[in-house]
C-alpha positions, 0 to 999 in steps of 0.5 A: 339467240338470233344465231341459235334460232335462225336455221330451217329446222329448229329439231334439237340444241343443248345447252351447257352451263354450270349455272342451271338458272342460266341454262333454263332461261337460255332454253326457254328462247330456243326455238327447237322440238327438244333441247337438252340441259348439260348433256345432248341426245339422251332420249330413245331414238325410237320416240317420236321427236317434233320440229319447230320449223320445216323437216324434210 
């Protein structure tokens, strides 16, 4: 989690598991505007994202 948490930014991540109690835990310690489960960028580039950190 240190490793996934310690950047400027914190806009997306996505996390891979077949065992979805796993993933869920996981993606409630990433610090991150959204984070995907199983799959990454499925969203509408149109929406509004947010960050968890700065953005340039």
């Amino acid at each position: 989690m240190r490793l996934a948490n310690d950047n400027d930014y914190g806009l997306a991540g996505a996390v891979f598991s077949s065992n979805s109690n796993k993933v869920l835990r996981v993606i409630q310690k990433v610090r991150s505007g959204i984070t995907w489960m199983n799959a990454y960028h499925l969203t509408n580039i149109q929406a509004p994202w947010a960050a968890i950190n700065k953005v340039e």
